[in-house]
Every structure is written in C-alpha cells, then in structure tokens.
N, CA, C and O of each residue as an XYZ file, in Angstrom:
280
protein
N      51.385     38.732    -85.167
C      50.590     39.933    -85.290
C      49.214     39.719    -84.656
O      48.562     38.738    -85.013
N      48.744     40.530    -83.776
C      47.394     40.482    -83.579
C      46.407     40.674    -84.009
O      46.967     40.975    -85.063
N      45.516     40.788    -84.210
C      44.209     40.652    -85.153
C      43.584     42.085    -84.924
O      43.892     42.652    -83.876
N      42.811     42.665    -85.727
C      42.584     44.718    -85.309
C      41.528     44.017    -84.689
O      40.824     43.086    -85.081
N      41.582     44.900    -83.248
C      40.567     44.877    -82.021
C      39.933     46.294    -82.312
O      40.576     47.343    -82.348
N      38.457     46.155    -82.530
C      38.284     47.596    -82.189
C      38.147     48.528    -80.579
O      37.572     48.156    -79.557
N      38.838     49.720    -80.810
C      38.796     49.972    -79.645
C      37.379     50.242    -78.803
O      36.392     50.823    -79.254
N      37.550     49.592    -77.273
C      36.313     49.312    -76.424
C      35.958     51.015    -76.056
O      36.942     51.479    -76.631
N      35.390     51.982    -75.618
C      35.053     52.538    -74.414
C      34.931     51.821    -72.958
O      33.977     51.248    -72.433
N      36.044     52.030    -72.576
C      35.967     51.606    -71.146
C      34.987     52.285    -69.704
O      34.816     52.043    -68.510
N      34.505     53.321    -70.818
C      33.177     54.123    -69.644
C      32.428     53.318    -68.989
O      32.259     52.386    -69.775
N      31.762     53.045    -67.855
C      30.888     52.365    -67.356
C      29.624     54.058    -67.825
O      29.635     55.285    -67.735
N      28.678     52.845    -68.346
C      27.459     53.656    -68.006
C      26.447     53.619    -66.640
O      25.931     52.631    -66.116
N      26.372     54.697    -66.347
C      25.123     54.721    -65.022
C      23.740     54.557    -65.433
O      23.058     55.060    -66.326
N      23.541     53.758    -64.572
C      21.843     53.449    -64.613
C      21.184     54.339    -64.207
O      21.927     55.092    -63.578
N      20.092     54.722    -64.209
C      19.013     55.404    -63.182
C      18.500     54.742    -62.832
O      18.329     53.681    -63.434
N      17.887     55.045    -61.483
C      17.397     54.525    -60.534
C      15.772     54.513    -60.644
O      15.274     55.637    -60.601
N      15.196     53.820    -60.729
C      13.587     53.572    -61.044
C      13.061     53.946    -59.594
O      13.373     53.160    -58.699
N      12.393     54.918    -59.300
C      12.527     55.085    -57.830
C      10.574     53.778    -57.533
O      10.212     52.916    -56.733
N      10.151     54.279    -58.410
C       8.824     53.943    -58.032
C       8.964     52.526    -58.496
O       8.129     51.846    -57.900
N       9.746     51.749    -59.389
C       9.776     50.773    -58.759
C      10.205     49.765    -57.958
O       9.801     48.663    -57.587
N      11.613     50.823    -57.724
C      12.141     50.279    -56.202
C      11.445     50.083    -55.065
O      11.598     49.077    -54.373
N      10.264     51.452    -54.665
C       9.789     51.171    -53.768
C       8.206     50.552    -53.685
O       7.540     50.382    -52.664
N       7.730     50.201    -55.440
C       6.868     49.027    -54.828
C       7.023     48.054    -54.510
O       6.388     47.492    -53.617
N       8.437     47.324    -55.542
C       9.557     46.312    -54.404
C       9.110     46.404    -53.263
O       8.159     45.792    -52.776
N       9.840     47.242    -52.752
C       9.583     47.434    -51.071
C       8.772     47.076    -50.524
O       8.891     46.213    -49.654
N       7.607     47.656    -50.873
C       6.424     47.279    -50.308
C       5.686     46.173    -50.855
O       4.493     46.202    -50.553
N       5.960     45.443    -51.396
C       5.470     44.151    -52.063
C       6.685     43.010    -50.659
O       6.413     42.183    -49.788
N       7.483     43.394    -50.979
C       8.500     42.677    -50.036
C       7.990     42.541    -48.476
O       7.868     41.443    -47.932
N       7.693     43.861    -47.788
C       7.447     43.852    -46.950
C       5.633     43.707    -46.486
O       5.162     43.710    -45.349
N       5.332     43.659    -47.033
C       4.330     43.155    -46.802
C       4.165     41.827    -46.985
O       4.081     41.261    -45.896
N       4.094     41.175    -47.802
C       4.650     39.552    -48.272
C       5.270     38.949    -46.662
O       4.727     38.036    -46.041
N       6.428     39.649    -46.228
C       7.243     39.269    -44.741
C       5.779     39.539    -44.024
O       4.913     38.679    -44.191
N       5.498     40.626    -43.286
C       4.290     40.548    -42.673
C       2.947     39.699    -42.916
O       1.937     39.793    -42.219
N       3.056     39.138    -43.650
C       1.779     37.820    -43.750
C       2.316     36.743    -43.328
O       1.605     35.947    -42.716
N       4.220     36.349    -43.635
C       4.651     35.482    -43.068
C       4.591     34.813    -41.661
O       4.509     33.668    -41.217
N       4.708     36.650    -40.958
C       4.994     36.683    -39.524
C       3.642     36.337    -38.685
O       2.555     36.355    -39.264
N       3.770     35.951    -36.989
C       2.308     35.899    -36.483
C       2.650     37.067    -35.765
O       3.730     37.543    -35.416
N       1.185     37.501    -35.593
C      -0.125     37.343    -35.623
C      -0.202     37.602    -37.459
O       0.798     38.092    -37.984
N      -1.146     37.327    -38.145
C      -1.483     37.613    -39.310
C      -2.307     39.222    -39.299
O      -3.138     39.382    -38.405
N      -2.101     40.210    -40.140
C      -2.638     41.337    -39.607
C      -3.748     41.249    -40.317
O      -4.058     40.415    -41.168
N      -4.520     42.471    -39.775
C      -6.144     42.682    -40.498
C      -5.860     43.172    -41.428
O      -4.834     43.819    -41.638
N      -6.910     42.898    -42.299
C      -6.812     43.717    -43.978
C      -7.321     44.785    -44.060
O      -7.210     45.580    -44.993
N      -8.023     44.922    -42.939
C      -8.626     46.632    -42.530
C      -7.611     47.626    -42.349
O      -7.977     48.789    -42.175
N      -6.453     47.360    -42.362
C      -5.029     47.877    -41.316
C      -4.251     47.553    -43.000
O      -4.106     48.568    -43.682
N      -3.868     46.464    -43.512
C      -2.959     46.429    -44.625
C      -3.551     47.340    -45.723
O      -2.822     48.208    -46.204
N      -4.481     47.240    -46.037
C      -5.024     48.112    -47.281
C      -4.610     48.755    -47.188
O      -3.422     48.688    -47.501
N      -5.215     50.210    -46.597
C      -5.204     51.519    -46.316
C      -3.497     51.393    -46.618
O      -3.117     52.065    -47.577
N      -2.448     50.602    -45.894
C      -0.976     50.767    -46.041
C      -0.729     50.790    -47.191
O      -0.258     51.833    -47.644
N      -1.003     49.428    -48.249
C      -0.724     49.282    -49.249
C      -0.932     50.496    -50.266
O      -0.185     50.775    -51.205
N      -2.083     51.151    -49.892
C      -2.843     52.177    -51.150
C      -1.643     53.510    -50.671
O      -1.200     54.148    -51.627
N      -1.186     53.876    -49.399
C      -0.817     54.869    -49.643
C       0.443     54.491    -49.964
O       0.795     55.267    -50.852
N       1.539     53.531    -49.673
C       2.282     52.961    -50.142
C       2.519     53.398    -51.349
O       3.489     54.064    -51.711
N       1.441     52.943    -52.113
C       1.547     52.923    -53.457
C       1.689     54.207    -53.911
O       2.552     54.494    -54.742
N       0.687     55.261    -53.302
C       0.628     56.309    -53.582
C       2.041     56.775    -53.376
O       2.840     56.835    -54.311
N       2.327     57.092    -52.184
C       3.888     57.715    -52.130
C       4.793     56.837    -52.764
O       5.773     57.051    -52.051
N       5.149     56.052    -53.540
C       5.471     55.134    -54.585
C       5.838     56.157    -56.337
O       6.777     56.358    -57.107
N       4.338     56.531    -56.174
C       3.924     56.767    -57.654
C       4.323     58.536    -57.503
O       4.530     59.109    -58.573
N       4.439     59.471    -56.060
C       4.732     60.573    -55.716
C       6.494     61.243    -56.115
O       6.901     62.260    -56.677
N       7.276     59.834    -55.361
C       8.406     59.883    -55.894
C       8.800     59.426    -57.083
O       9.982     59.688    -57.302
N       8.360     58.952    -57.773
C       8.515     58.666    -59.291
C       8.476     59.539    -59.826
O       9.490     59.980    -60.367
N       7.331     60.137    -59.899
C       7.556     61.508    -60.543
C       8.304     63.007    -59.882
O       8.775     63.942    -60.529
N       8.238     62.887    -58.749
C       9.696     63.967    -58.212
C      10.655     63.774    -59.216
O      11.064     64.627    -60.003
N      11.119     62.122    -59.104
C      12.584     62.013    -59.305
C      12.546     62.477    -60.568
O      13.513     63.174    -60.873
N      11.394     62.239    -61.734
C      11.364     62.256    -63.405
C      11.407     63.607    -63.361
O      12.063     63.952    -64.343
N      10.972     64.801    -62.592
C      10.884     66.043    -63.054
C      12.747     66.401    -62.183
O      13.757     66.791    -62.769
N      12.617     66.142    -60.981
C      14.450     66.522    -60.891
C      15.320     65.874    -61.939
O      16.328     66.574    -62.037
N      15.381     64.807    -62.800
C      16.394     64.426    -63.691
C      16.212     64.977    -64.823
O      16.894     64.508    -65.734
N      15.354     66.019    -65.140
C      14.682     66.414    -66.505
C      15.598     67.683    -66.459
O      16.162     68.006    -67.504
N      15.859     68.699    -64.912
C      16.427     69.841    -64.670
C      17.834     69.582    -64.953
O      18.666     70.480    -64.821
C-alpha cells in the first residue's frame, strides 16, 4: 500500500517580470562592459547616460505596474 500523498497542483505559477529591475541590470551590466573596454569613456558622457538610464528604468516600472493593475 502506498502511503496518502497529498495531491500536488501541477500549475506552474508565472512570475512577473520586474521591468525596472531588469533594466537597471542592464544598465549596470553595460556600463560595467564599457569601463572594461578601451578607450575608457568620459564621465562627462557616462553620467548624463546613467541618469537617464535610470530614469527610463524607473518610467517603465511604473507603465508596466499601472498596465498589470488593468
């Protein structure tokens, strides 16, 4: 006799997708590679990237939170 198994749900649950912090990933990643690479760039030139980066980062985060709310 086998022992009572309770029964599993075999559903996989879906994740959501963290958009904003996928794409500071991104940009943490790729920038990180670009310091690797030569020439080394100016920080006059990376900033400004990084900040809007971030910004359109923090833009789609909240898109995505108000489309998954609908």
């Amino acid at each position: 006799m086998a022992p009572d198994v309770p029964e599993r749900n075999d559903r996989k649950r879906a994740h959501r997708t963290d958009w904003m912090a996928l794409l500071c990933g991104l940009l943490f990643v790729g920038v990180g590679v670009r310091y690797l690479t030569d020439p080394t760039p100016d920080p006059a030139i990376i900033g400004p990237i990084l900040i809007g980066g971030l910004g359109i980062a923090g833009i789609a985060g909240i898109l995505a939170k108000v489309i998954r709310k609908r």
